[in-house]
C-alpha positions in Angstrom: -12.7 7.4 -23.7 -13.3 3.9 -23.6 -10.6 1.2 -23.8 -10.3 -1.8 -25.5 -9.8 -4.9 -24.1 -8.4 -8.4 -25.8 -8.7 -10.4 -23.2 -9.0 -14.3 -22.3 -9.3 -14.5 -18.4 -9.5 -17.9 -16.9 -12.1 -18.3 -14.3 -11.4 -19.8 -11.4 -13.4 -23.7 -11.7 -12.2 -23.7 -15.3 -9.0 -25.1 -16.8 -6.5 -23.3 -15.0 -3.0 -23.6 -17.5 -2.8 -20.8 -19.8 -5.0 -17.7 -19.9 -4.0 -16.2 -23.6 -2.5 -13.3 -24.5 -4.3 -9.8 -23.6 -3.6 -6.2 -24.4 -4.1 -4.0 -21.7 -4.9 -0.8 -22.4 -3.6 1.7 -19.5 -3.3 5.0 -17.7 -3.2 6.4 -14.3 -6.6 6.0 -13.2 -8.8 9.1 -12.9 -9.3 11.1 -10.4 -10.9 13.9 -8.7 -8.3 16.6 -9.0 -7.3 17.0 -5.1 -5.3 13.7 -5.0 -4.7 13.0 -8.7 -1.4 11.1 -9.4 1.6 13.5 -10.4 3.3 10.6 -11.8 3.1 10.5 -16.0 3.3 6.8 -17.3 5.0 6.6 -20.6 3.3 3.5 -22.6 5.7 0.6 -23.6 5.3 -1.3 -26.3 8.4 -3.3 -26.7 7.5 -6.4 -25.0 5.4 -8.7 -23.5 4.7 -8.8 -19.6 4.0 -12.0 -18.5 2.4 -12.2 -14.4 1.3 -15.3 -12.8 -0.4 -15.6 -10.4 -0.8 -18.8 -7.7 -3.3 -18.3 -4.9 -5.4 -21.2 -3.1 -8.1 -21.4 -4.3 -9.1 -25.4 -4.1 -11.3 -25.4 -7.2 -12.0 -28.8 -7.2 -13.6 -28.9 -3.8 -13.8 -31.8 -1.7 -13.7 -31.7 2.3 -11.8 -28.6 2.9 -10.9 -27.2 6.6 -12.5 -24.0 7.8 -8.6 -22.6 6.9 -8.8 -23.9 3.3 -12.2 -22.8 3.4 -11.3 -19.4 4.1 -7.9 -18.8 1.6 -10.3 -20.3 -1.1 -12.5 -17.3 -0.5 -9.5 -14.7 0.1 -8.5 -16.1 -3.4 -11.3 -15.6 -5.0 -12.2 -12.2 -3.9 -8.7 -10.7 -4.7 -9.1 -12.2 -8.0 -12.4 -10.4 -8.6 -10.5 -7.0 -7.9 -7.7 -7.9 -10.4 -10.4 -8.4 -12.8 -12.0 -5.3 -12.1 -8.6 -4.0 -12.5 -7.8 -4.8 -15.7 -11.6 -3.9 -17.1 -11.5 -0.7 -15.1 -8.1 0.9 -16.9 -8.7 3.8 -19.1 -6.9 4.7 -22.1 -3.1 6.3 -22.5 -1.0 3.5 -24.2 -0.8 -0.5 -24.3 0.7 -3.1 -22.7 1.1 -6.3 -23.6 0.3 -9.2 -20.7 0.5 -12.2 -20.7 -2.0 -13.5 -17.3 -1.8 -16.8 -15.7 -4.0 -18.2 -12.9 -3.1 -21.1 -10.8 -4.4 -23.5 -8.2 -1.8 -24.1 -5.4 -4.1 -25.6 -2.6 -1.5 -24.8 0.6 1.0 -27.1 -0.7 4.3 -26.1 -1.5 5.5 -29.4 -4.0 2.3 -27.8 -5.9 4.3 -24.5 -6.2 7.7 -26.0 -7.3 6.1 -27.8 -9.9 4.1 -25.1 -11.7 7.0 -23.2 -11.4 9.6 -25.8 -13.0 6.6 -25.9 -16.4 8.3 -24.4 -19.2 5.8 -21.8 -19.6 6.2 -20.1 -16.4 10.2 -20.3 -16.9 10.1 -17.0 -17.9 7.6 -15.1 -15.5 7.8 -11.2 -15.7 6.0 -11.3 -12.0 4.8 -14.0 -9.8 1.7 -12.7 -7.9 1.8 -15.1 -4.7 1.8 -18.0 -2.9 -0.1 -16.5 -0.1 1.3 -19.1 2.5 4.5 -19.6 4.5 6.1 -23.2 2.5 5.0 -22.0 -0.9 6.9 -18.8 -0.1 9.2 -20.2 0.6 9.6 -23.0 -2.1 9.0 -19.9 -4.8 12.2 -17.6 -3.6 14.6 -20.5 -3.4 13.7 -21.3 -7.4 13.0 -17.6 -8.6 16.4 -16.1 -7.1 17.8 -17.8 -9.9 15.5 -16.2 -12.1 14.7 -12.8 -13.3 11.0 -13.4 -11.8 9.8 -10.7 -9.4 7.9 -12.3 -6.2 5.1 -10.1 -5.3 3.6 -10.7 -1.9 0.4 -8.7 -1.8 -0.7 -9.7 2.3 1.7 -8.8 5.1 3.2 -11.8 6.5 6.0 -12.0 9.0 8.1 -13.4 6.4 12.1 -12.9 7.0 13.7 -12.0 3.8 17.3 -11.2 3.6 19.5 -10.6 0.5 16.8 -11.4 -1.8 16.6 -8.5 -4.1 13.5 -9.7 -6.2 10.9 -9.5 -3.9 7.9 -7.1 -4.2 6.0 -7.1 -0.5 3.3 -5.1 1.4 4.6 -6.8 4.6 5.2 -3.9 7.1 8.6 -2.4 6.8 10.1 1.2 8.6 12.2 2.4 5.9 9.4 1.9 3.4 7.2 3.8 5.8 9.9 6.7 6.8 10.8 7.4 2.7 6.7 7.8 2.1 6.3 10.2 5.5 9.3 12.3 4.7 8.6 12.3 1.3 5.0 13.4 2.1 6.4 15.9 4.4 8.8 17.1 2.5 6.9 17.6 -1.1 3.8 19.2 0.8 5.5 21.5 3.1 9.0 22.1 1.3 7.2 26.1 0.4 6.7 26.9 4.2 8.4 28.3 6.7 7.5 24.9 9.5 8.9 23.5 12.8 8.4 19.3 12.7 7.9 17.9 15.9 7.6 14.0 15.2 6.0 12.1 18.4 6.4 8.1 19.0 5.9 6.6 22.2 8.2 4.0 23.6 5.5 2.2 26.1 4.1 0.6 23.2 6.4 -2.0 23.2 6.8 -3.2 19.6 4.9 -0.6 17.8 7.2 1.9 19.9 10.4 0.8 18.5 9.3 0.8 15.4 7.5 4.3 15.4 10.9 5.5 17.0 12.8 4.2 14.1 10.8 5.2 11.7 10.6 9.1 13.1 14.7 8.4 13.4 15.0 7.6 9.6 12.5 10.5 8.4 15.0 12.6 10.1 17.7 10.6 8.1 15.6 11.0 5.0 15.1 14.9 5.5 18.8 15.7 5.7 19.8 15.4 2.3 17.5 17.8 1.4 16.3 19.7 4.3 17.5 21.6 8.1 16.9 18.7 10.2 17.3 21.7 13.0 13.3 22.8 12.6 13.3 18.8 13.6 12.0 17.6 17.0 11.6 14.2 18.4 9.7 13.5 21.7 8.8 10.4 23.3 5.4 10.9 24.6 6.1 7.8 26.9 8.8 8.8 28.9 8.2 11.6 31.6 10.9 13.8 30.9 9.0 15.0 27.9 5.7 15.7 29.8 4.1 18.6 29.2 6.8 19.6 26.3 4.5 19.9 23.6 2.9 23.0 25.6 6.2 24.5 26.1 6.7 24.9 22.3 7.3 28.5 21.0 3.7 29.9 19.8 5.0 32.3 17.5 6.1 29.5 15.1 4.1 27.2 13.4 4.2 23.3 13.7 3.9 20.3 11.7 2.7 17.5 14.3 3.0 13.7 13.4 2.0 11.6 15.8 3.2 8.0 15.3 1.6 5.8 18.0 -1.3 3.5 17.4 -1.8 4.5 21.3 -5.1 6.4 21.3 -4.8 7.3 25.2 -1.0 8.3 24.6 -2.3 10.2 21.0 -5.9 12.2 22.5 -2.9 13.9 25.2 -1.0 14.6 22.5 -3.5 16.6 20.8 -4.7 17.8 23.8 -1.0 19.7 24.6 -1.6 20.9 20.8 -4.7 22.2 21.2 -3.4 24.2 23.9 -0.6 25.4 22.7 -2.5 28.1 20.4 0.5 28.3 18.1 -1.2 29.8 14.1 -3.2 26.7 12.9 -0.3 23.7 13.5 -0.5 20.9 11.1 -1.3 17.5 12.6 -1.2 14.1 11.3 -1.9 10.4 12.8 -2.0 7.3 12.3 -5.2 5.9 10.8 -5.7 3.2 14.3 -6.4 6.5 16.1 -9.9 6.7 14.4 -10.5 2.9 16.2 -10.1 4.5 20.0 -13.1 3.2 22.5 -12.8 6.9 23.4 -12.6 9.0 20.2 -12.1 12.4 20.9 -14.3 13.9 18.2 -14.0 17.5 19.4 -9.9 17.8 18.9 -10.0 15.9 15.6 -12.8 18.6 14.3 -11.6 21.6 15.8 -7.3 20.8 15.2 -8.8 19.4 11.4 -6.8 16.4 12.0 -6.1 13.9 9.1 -5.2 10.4 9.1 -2.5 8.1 6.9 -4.0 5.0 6.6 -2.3 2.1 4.0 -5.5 0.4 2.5 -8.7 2.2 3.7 -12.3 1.5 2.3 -14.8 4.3 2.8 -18.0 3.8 0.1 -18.8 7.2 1.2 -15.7 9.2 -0.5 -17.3 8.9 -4.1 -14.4 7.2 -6.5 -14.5 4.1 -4.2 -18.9 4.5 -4.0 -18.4 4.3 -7.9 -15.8 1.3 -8.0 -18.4 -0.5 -5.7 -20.9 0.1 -7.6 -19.2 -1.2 -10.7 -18.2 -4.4 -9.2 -21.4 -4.9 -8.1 -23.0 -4.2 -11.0 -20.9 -6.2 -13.5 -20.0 -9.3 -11.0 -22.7 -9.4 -8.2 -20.5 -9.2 -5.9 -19.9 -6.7 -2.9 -16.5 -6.3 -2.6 -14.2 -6.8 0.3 -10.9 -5.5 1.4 -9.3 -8.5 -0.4 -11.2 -7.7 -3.4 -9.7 -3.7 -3.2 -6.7 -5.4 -2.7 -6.5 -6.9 -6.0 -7.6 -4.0 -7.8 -5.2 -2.3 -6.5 -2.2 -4.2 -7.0 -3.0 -4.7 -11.0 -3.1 -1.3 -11.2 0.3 -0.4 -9.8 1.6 -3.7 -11.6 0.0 -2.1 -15.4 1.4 1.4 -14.9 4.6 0.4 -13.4 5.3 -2.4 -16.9 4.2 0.7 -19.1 8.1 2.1 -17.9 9.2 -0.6 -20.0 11.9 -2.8 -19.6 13.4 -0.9 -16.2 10.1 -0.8 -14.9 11.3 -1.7 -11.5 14.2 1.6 -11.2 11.6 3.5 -12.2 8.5 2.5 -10.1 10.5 2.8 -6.6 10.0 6.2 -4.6 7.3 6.9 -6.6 3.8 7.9 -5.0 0.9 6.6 -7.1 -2.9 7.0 -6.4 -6.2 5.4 -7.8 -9.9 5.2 -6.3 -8.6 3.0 -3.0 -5.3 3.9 -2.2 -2.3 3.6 -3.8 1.6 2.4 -3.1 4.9 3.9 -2.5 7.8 1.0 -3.2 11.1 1.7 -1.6 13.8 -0.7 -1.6 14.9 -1.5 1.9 18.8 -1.9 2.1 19.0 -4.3 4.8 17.0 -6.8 3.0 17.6 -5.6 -0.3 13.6 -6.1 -0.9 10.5 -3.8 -2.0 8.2 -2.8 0.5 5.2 -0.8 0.3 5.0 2.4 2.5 1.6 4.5 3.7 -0.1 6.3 0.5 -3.1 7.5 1.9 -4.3 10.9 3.8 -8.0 11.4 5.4 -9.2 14.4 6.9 -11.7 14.5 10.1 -14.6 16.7 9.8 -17.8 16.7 11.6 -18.3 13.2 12.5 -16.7 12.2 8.5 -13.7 11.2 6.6 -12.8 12.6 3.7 -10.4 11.7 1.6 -7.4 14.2 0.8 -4.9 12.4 -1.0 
């Protein structure tokens, strides 16, 4: 079923101002049936969507720095995914967007005055700035706005009480409401033990593991008996050995939450030998990048992998997106490119809610040929983050994508 398209996009060393009115047509993107979306998209007609987006992309040259150099390049490569996007969608209903593209070199006066034009008065969604000052100059003006800010690269930026902000930047209650709810929706028929591992010697990453494993526990309470949950520190002796002393007539659920490979291959090691009836066990996707892989555990406990935005050209939807990127742009995609795909897809089925697009896009698990997103709201900052929303199995020396 093909789509049609009415669509003016601005390239990049053109006139940047106003891209004109185009009708998207969009649906949940196909997909082979073992990680299909659940999510239905109802098509919205009764308005027009208007997104901007302001990236640096230095179009008219000169004697740019490596750095400018190398966000003119980011820029343009996301931009090819969010024109693959939009050409890609197939055909369940329409939405009207209005698309903007906008040179903002790394200068933040550039960004307060494209943003004080009338025309961008009354942006749906600002996609960017993609450095610290703009950032900065964009939330002081659009809090007084109805404009979402949606930061697509993770940034150590510090948001607090700014409710309008869409962001990819790590977050632990994003990732905890994706893990529980992955958890919970796959294994909510069976009769499972959790045992959630962190480990505390990672410094950083150990905190954080421990308070995400803290809030799935959180999570899981409204709807579940946290009592078949277990949390053990796999850095702090006391716990040594505890994994093996697990009863082996029940079966487990094993997540293992440390980006640690050393403190993760004993982990799996104490599972493997524990013999309990074919124990589910997940890591994180960094495991896969140990200097000592332990290829024999992953195949033989089938151990898969959550991984936030992962390429593999072997798993065949993202073989054919590369394909088709290549094909119609000459142009081998990068992650930044799979980046901007996927953001214009979530962006397009989230606007076909209609007018509350935003209440009902959170704790929603959408998935497409690269990955996908999960948007919770986090309380303390009162922003949108973007949890985990990918699953790979370990087989033989390949990944294959589950969900």
């Amino acid at each position: 079923m093909m789509a049609k398209f009415f669509l003016i996009f601005i390239f990049i060393f053109s006139v940047f101002p106003k891209v004109g009115a185009q009708t998207l047509d969009v649906q949940n993107i196909a997909a082979p049936v073992e990680y299909a979306p659940t999510s239905k998209i109802n098509a919205s007609l009764d308005k027009h969507f208007k997104v901007g987006l302001f990236f640096p992309f230095f179009k008219d040259g000169g004697d740019t720095t490596a750095l400018k150099h190398a966000f003119a390049l980011s820029s343009l490569d996301y931009l090819a995914g969010v024109k693959v996007a939009i050409d890609s969608i197939e055909k369940l209903g329409a939405v009207n967007i209005d698309f903007y593209v906008e040179d903002t070199e790394l200068d933040s006066s550039i960004v307060e005055t494209l943003l004080m034009k009338e025309a961008y008065q009354d942006l749906d969604v600002l996609i960017g700035p993609i450095f610290q000052s703009g950032v900065e100059m964009a939330t002081s003006l659009l809090q007084k706005r109805k404009t979402i800010l949606y930061l697509p690269f993770e940034k150590d930026f510090k948001f607090n009480e700014l409710s309008n902000i869409f962001s990819s930047q790590k977050n632990s209650t994003a990732f905890a409401s994706y893990f529980a709810s992955y958890f919970v929706e796959k294994f909510k028929e069976k009769d499972q033990e959790f045992v959630f591992l962190f480990n505390s010697k990672d410094g950083k990453n150990g905190r954080e593991a421990q308070q995400i494993d803290s809030l799935m526990k959180q999570v899981w309470s409204d709807k579940n008996d946290t009592s078949k949950i277990k949390i053990i520190d796999l850095g702090n002796k006391e716990y040594g050995g505890l994994i093996s002393k697990l009863d082996k007539r029940k079966s487990y659920v094993f997540f293992i939450n440390t980006k640690n490979s050393y403190y993760a291959n004993e982990a799996l090691a104490q599972i493997k030998a524990l013999k309990s009836g074919h124990p589910e066990v997940f890591c994180l996707f960094d495991v896969l990048e140990s200097e000592a892989p332990d290829y024999e555990t992953w195949d033989s406990l089938k151990v898969k992998f959550f991984s936030r935005l992962f390429v593999n050209f072997e798993d065949f939807p993202t073989g054919m997106l590369r394909k088709k990127i290549i094909e119609s742009y000459n142009q081998d995609p990068v992650e930044f490119t799979y980046k901007g795909y996927n953001d214009i897809l979530f962006l397009s089925q989230a606007f076909a809610e209609g007018r509350n697009w935003i209440d009902h896009c959170l704790n929603k698990d959408f998935v497409n040929e690269i990955s996908g997103f999960f948007y919770v709201r986090d309380l303390a900052s009162h922003g949108i983050f973007n949890g985990y929303h990918a699953v790979w199995r370990y087989e033989k020396l390949k990944l294959y994508r589950l969900y």
